[in-house]
C-alpha positions as CSV (number, residue, x, y, z in Angstrom):
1,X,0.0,0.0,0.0
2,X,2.9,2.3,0.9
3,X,4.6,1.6,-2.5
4,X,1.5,2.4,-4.2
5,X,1.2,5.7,-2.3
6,X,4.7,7.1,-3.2
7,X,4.3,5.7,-6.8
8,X,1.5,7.9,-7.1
9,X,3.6,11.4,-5.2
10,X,5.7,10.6,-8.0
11,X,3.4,10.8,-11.1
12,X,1.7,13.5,-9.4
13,X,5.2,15.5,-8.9
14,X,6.1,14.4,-12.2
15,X,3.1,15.9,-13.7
16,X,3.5,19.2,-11.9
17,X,7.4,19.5,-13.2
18,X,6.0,19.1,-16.4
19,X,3.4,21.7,-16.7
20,X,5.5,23.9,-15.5
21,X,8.2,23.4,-17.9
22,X,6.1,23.6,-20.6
23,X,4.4,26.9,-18.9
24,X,7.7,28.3,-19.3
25,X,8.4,27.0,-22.9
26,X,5.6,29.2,-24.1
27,X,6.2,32.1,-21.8
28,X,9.8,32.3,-23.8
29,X,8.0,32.1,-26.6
30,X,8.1,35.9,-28.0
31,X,5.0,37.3,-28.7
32,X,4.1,38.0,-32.6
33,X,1.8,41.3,-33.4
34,X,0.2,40.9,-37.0
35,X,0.8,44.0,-39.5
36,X,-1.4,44.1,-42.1
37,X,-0.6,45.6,-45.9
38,X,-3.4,47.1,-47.7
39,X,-2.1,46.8,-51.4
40,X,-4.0,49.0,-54.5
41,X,-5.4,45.6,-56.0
42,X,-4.8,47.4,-59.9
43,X,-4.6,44.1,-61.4
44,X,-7.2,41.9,-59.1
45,X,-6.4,40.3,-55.9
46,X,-5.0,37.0,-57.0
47,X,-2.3,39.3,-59.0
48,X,-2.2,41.5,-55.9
49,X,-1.1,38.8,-53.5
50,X,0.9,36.9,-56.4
51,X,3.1,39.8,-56.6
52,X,3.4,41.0,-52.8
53,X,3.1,37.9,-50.4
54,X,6.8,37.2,-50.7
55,X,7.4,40.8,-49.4
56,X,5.4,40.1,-46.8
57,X,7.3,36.9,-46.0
58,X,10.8,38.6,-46.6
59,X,9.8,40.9,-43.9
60,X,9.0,38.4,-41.7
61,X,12.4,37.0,-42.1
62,X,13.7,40.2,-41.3
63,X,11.9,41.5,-38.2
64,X,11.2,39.1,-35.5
65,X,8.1,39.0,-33.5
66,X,6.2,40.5,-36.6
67,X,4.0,38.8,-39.0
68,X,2.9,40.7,-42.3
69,X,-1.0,40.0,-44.3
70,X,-1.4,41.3,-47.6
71,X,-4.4,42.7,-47.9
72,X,-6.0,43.5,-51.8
73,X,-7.5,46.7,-51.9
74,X,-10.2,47.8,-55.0
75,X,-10.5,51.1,-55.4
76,X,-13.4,51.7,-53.8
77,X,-12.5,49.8,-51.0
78,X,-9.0,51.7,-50.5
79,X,-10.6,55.3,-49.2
80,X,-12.5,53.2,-46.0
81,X,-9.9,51.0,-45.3
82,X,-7.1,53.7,-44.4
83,X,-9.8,55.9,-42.9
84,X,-11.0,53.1,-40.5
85,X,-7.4,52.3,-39.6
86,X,-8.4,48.6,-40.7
87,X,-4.5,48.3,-42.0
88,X,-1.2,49.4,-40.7
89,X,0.5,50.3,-43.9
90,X,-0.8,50.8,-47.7
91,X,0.7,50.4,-50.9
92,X,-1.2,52.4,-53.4
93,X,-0.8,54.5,-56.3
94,X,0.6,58.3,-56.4
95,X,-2.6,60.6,-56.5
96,X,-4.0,58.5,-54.1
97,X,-1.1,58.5,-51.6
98,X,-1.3,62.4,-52.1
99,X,-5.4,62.3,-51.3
100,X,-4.9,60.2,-48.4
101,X,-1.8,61.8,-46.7
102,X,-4.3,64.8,-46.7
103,X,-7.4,63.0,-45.0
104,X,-5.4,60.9,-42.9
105,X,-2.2,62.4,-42.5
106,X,-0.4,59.0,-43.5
107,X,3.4,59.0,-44.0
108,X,5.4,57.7,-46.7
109,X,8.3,55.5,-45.8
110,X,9.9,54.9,-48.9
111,X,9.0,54.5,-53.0
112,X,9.0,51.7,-55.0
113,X,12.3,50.9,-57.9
114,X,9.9,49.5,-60.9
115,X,12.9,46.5,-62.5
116,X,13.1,47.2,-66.1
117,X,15.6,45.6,-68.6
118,X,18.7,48.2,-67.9
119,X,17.9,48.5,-64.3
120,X,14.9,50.2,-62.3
121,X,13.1,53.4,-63.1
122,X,11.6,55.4,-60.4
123,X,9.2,57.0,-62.5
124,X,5.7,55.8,-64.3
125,X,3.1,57.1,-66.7
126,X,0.4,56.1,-68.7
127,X,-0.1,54.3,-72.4
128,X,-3.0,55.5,-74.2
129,X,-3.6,52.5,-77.3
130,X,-5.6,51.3,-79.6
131,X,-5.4,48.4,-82.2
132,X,-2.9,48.1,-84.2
133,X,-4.9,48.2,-87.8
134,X,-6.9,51.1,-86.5
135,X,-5.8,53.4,-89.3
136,X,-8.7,55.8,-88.3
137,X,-7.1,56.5,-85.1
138,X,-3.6,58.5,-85.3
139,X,-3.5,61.2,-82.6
140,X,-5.4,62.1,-79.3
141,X,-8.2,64.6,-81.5
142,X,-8.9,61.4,-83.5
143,X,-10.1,60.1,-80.3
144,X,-13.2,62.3,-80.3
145,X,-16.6,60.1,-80.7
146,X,-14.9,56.7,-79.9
147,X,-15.3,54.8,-77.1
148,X,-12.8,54.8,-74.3
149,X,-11.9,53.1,-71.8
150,X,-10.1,53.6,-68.5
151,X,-9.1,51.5,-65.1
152,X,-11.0,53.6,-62.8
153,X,-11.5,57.1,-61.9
154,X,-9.3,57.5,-58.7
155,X,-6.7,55.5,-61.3
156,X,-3.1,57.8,-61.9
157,X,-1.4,55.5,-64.3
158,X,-4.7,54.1,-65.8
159,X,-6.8,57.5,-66.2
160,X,-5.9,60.7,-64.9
161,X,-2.2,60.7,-66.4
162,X,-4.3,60.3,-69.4
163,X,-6.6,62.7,-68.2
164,X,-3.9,65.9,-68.2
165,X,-2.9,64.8,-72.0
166,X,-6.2,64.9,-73.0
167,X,-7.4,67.9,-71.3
168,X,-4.1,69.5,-72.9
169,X,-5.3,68.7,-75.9
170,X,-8.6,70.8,-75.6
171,X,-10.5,67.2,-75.3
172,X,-13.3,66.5,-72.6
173,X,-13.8,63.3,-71.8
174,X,-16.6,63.2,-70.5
175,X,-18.8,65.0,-73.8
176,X,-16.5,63.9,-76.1
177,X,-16.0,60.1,-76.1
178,X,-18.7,57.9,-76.9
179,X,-18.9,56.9,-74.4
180,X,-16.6,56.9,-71.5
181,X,-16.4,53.7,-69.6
182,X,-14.3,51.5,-67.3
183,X,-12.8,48.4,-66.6
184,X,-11.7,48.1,-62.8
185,X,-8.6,46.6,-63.6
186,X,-5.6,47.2,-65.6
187,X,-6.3,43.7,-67.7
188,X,-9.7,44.1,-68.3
189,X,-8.9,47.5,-70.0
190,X,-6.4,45.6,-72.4
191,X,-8.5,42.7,-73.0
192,X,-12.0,45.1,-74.0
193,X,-9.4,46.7,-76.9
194,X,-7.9,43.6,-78.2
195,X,-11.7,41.8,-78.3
196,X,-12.8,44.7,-80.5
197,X,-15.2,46.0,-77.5
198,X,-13.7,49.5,-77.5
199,X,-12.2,51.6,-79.5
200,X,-9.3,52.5,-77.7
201,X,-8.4,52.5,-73.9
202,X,-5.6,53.8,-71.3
203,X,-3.4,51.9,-68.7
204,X,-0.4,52.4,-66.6
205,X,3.5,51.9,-67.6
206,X,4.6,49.1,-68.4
207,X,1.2,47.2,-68.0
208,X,1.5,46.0,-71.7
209,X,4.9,45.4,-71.8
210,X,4.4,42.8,-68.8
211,X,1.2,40.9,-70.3
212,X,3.1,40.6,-74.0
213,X,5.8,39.1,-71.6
214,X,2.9,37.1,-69.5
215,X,2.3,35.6,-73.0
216,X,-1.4,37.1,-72.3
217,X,-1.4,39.4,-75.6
218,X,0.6,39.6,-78.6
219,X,3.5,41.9,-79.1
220,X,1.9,43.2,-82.3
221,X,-1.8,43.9,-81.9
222,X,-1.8,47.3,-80.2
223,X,0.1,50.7,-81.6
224,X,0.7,53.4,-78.7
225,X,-1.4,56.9,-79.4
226,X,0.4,60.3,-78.5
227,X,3.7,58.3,-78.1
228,X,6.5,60.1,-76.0
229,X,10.5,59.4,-75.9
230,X,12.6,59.7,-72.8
231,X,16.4,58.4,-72.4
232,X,15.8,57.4,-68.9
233,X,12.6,55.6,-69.3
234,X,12.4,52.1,-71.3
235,X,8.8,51.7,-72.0
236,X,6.1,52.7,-74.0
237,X,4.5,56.0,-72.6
238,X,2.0,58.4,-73.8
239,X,2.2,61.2,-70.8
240,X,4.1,62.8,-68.6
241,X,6.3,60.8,-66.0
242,X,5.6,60.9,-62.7
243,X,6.7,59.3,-59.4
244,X,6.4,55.7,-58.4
245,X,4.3,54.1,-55.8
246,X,4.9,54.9,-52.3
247,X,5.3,52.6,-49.4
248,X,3.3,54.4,-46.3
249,X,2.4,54.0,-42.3
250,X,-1.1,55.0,-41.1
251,X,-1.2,57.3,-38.6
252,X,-1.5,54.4,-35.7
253,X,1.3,53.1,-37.1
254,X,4.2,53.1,-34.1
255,X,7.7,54.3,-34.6
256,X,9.5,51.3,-33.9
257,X,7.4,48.8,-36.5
258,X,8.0,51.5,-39.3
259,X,11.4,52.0,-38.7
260,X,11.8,48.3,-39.2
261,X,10.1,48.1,-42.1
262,X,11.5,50.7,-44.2
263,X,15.4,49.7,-43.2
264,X,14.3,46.0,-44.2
265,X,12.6,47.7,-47.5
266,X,15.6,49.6,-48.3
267,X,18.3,46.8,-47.8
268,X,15.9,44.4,-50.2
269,X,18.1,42.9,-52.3
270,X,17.0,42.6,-56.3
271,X,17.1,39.1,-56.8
272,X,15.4,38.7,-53.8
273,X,12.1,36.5,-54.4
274,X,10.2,39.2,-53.0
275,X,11.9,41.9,-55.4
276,X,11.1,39.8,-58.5
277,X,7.7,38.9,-57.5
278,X,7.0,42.1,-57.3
279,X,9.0,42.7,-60.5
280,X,11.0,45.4,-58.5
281,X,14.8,46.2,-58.3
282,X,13.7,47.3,-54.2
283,X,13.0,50.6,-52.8
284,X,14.5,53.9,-52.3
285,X,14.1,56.9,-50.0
286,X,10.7,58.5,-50.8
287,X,10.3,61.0,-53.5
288,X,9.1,64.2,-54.2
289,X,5.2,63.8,-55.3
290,X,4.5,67.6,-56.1
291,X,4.7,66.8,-59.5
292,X,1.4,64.4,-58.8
293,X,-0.2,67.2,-57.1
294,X,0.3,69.6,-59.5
295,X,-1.7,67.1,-61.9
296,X,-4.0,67.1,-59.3
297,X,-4.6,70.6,-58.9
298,X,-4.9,71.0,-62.8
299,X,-8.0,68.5,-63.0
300,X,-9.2,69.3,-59.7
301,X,-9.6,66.2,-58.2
302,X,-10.5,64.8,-55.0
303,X,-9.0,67.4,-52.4
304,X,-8.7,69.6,-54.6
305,X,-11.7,69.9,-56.3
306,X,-12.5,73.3,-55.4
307,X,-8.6,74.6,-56.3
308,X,-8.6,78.6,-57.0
309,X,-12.1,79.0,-56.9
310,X,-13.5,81.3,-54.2
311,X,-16.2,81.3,-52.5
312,X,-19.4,83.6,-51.7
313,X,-18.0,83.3,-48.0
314,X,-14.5,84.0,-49.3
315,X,-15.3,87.2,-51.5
């Protein structure tokens, strides 16, 4: 009876050593805080996470204790996302970084180096296109009383880029294109002019270039409209150039996170499998986007709808 007794003190000690070893396993365990990424979704979210997941994993690697979500963004869904603070950082096109560092005072970290075949390029624009046999269709004015199509309104690369050369031009839009439509997505604007299903349409640099390499249209079957020539830029362009996508912290974002982020940004390497998932040579410090404002301004757009007018109140 006695040897059963201390048999059990033992299983019963044993038993306690053991939960509190494993107690202390996990209280050594660091704690990991989630980070999510809202990502501009311009050519649908399975492209979206495609093309930024392996960032999110390379900073992982790099910042312990942190775990990174992409999170595609439409459009639409962008504005209410930052404003609701639903994501820690956003990477989104120029106009609308410069839209929602006004609203809600968010902070870019760094901007994107877009890889091309000599290097990167810190700068983008717009294609304006057509097809290829469309002999009807030789420069922006021939444009008038065809049907257009662009990504989306709130779209830099795939409308308002397009917007300023038009406007430029003495061409509105809006009464002058029969009629003015669009496609959501970058792709579906490419895909509505090679089916025949509009006339001609607008996208961002170097969308084509990257589906003729996809092997998702041919290399022959569109012919750029208003075509422009710069050393420094490789692609086919039909605007003005303008400054790349920025990398940016919400306003609850801490210090300490975002300083982590943007050295592990800036020390990606460019054959890094997040660099060329992303098609990217890395990042850099963040640029100048006055230029982007400036376009803006011109077109008055979102904040600055109401630029240089003045008011009743005002007068």
């Amino acid at each position: 009876m006695k040897l059963h007794h201390n048999c059990l003190k033992l299983v019963v000690h044993v038993a306690v050593i053991a939960c509190i070893f494993s107690s202390t396993i996990l209280l050594a365990q660091p704690e990991v805080n989630t980070f999510k990424i809202g990502v501009l979704a311009r050519r649908g979210s399975e492209a979206c996470l495609l093309e930024w997941s392996p960032t999110a994993q390379y900073l992982e690697a790099h910042i312990p204790g942190a775990s990174f979500k992409i999170i595609p963004l439409t459009f639409e869904e962008l504005t209410n996302t930052v404003k609701n603070a639903e994501i820690d950082f956003v990477i989104t096109n120029s106009a609308s970084y410069v839209e929602l560092q006004d609203l809600f005072d968010i902070n870019r970290m760094v901007t994107v180096k877009r890889a091309t075949p000599n290097g990167y390029s810190t700068l983008f624009g717009g294609i304006i296109f057509c097809r290829a046999e469309r002999g009807d269709i030789l420069s922006l004015k021939d444009l008038k009383g065809k049907s257009f199509m662009a990504v989306a309104p709130t779209s830099f690369g795939g409308w308002i880029a397009a917007w300023r050369e038009f406007r430029k031009q003495g061409i509105d839009p809006q009464n002058d294109f029969a009629p003015l439509v669009y496609g959501e997505t970058h792709d579906n604007v490419v895909y509505a002019v090679r089916d025949r299903k509009i006339d001609a349409g607008t996208v961002a640099t170097p969308i084509l270039e990257r589906m003729i390499a996809e092997g998702k249209i041919a290399q022959d079957t569109f012919k750029i409209i208003n075509q422009q020539t710069d050393k420094i830029f490789p692609y086919s362009l039909s605007t003005r150039l303008y400054p790349e996508w920025p990398f940016a912290r919400l306003k609850h974002t801490s210090d300490e996170i975002a300083e982590q982020v943007a050295i592990s940004l800036l020390s990606m390497p460019q054959q890094s499998s997040a660099a060329l998932a992303a098609q990217i040579a890395g990042w850099t410090v963040p640029l100048d986007y006055g230029s982007v404002e400036e376009c803006m301004k011109e077109l008055r757009l979102g904040i600055y709808k109401d630029y240089g007018k003045i008011s009743i109140h005002q007068l």
